[in-house]
C-alpha positions in Angstrom: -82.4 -50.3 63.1 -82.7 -46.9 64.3 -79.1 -47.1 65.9 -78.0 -48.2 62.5 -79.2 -45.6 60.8 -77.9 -42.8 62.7 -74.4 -44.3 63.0 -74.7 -44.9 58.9 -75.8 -40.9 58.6 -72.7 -40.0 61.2 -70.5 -41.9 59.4 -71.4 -40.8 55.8 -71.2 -36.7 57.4 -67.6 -37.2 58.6 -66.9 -38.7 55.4 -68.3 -35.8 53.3 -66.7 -33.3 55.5 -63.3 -35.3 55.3 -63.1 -34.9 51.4 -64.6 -31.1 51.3 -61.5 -30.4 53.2 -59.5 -31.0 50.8 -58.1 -28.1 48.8 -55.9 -27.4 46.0 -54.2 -23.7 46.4 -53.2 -22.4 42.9 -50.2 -19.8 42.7 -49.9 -17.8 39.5 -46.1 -17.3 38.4 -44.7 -13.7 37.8 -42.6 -15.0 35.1 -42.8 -12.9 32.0 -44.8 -10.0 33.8 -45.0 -6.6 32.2 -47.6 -4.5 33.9 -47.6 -3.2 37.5 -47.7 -5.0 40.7 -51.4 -3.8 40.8 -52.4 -4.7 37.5 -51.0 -8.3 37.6 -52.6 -9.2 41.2 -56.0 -7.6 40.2 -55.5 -10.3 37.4 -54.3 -12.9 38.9 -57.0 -12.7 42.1 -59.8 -12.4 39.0 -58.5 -15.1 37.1 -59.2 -17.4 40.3 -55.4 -17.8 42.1 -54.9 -17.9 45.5 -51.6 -16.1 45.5 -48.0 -15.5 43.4 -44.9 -17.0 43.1 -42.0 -15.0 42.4 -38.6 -14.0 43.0 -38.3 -11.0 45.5 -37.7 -7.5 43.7 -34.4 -5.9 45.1 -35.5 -2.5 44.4 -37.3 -1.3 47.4 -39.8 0.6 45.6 -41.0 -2.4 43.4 -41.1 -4.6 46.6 -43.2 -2.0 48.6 -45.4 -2.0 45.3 -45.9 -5.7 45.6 -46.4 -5.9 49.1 -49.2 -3.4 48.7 -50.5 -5.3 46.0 -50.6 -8.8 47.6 -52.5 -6.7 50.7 -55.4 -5.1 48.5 -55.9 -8.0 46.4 -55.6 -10.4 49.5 -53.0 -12.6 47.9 -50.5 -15.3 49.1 -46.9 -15.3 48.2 -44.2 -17.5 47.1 -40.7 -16.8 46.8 -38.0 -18.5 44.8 -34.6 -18.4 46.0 -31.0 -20.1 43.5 -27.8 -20.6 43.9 -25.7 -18.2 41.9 -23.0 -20.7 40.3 -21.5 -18.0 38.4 -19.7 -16.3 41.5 -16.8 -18.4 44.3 -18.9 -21.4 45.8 -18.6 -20.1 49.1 -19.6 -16.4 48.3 -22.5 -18.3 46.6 -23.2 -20.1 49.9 -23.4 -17.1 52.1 -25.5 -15.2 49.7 -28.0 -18.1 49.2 -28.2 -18.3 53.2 -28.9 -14.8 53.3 -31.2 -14.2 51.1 -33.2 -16.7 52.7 -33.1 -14.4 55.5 -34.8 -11.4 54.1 -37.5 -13.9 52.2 -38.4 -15.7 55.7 -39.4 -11.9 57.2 -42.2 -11.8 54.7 -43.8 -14.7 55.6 -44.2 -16.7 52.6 -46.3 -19.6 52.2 -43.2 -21.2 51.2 -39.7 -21.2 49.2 -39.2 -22.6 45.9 -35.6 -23.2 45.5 -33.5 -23.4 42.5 -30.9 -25.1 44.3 -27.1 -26.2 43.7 -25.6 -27.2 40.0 -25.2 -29.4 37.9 -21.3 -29.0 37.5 -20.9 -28.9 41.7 -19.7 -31.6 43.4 -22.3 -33.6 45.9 -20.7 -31.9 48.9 -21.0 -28.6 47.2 -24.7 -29.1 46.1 -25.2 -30.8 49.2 -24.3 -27.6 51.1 -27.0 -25.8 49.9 -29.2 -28.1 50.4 -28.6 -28.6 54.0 -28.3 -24.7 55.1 -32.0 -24.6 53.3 -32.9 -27.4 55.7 -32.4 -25.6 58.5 -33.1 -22.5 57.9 -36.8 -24.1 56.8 -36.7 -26.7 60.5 -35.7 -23.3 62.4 -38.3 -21.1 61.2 -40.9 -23.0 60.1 -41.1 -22.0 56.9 -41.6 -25.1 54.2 -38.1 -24.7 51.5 -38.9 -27.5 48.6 -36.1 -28.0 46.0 -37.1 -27.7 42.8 -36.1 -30.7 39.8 -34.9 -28.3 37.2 -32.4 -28.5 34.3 -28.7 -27.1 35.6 -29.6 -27.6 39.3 -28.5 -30.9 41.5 -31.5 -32.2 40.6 -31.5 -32.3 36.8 -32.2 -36.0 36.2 -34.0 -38.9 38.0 -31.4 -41.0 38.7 -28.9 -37.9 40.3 -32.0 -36.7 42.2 -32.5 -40.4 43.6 -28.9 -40.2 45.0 -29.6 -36.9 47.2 -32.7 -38.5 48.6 -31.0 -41.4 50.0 -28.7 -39.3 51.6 -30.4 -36.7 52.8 -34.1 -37.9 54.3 -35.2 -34.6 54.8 -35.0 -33.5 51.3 -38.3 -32.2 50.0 -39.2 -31.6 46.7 -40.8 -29.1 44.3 -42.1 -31.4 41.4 -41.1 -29.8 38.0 -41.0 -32.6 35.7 -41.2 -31.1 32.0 -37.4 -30.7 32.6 -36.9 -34.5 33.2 -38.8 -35.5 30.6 -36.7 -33.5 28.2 -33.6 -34.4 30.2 -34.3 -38.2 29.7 -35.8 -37.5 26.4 -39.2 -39.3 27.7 -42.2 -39.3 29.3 -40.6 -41.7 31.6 -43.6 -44.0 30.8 -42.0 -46.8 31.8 -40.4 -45.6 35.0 -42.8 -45.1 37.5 -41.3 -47.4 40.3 -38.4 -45.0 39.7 -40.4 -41.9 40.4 -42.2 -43.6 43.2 -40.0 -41.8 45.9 -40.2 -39.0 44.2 -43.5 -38.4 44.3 -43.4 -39.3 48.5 -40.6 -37.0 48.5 -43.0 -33.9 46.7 -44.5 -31.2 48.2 -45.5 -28.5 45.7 -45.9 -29.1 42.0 -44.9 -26.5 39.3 -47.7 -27.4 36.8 -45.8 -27.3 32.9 -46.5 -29.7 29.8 -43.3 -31.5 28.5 -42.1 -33.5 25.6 -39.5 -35.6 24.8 -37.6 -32.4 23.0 -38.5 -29.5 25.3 -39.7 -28.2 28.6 -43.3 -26.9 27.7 -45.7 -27.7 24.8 -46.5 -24.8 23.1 -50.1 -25.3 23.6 -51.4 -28.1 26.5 -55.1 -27.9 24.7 -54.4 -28.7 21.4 -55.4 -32.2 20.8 -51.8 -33.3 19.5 -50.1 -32.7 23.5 -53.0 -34.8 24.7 -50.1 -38.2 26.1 -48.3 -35.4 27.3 -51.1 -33.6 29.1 -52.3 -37.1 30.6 -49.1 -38.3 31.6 -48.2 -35.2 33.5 -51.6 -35.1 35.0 -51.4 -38.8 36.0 -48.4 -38.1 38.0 -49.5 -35.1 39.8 -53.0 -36.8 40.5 -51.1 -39.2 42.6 -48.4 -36.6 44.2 -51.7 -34.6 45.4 -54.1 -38.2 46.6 -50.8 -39.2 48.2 -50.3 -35.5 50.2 -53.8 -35.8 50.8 -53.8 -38.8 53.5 -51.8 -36.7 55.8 -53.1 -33.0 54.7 -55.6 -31.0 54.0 -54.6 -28.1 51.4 -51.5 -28.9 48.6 -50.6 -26.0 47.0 -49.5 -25.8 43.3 -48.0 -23.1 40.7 -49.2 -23.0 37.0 -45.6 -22.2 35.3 -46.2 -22.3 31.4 -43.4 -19.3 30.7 -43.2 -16.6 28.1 -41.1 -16.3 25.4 -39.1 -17.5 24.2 -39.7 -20.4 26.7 -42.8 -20.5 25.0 -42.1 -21.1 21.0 -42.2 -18.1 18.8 -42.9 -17.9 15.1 -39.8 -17.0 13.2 -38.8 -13.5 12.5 -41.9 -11.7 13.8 -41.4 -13.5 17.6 -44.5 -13.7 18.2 -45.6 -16.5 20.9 -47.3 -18.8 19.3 -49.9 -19.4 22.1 -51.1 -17.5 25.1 -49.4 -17.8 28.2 -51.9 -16.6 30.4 -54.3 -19.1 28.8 -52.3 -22.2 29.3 -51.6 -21.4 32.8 -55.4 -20.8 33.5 -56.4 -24.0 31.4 -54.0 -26.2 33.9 -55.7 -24.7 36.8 -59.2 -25.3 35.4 -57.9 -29.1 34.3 -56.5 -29.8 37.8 -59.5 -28.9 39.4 -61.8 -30.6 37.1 -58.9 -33.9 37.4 -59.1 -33.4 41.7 -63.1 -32.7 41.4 -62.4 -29.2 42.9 -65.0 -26.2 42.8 
């Protein structure tokens, strides 16, 4: 009995310390910042975030601002990286594998990547794709490709064809923009998303509808499907990342306006962005059971 006993206390430890490891790290978007480097880490590390995500300034005074700001305030960053489909593909390319470059020396946690078109051919999107591969296998740095409207991956079914052909394609999950590319909330097609969601490594955390990418409020009681169905599918992204990991990192990306609705005339947002980004933080936590 006493054997018993101390195995049963053993066991029941390593399984409380198992699921204590487990972490959610939230990154606060710079999207719509219009205060200092200073002020909007000092916000963002009061406000309960782990770090940014943002694009990289390419004024060098700006940058050394942000890198000063990330080091007082003790913050992780994020960097997005695109394609620019409005100059030659190849120029495009070579610019896209560059600036990858310059983002790597930073150290990032990771890349977000707006990556490809939606008017490129699968070789051309797939181009990008595979010199962000690399670049992420030779450097160790994790490069997720974001679903998002205009990219390669702006619907389910187009995604689904990449990921057949390219195994090592790993995803950002953004998926306000499919449910108002499929005019859904693709309720009734999720052993469509199921490789999807193996496929996802980082979740950009936005409400969507059938008729846009972000509700203009995710706690007013009238977004409430929305709300649960997004949360359902993220719940089982981060329980599925969880078997083989300990930390899954996430941004809160409700945008500004005029992403987020305006009233007529005056422009004013009709909710605050701030708010909803801090709310999906606080639901996720409360969702995951984190402190």
């Amino acid at each position: 009995m006493r054997i018993f006993i101390i195995i049963s206390i053993s066991l029941f430890t390593l399984n409380t310390f198992s699921q204590q490891k487990k972490q959610l790290q939230f990154f606060q978007t710079s999207w719509g910042r219009t205060v200092s480097w200073d002020a909007f880490c000092e916000k963002t590390k009061a406000s309960g975030y782990d770090g940014i995500e943002t694009w990289l300034p390419s004024d060098n005074e700006d940058r050394s601002e942000l890198e000063k700001a990330l080091a007082k305030y003790n913050l992780k960053v994020a960097f997005l990286n695109g394609t620019n489909s409005s100059i030659p593909f190849k120029k495009s390319l070579s610019r896209y594998t560059a600036n990858f470059k310059t983002l790597i020396a930073l150290n990032p946690a990771y890349i977000n990547s707006h990556t490809g078109n939606d008017f490129f051919t699968y070789e051309q999107n797939k181009a990008f794709i595979d010199a962000a591969n690399t670049i992420a296998k030779e450097n160790n740095i994790p490069i997720y490709h974001e679903t998002h409207r205009g990219r390669f991956s702006y619907n389910l079914p187009d995604t689904k064809k990449y990921m057949k052909s390219i195994p090592e394609l790993k995803l950002t999950l953004d998926i306000s923009h499919w449910m108002v590319v499929h005019e859904s909330l693709l309720l009734n097609k999720d052993e469509e998303l199921e490789e999807v969601l193996q496929r996802t490594h980082h979740i950009h955390a936005r409400v969507g509808h059938a008729e846009s990418p972000q509700v203009n409020d995710p706690e007013a009681p009238e977004w409430k499907k929305a709300v649960d169905r997004h949360m359902d599918i993220w719940e089982k992204v981060i329980r599925l990342k969880w078997k083989t990991q300990d930390v899954f990192t996430i941004t809160t990306e409700f945008g500004p306006a005029h992403y987020m609705p305006t009233l007529p005339y005056t422009q004013v947002p009709v909710a605050d962005q701030w708010k909803a980004n801090k709310y999906m933080m606080r639901a996720l936590k409360e969702r995951l059971n984190i402190d």
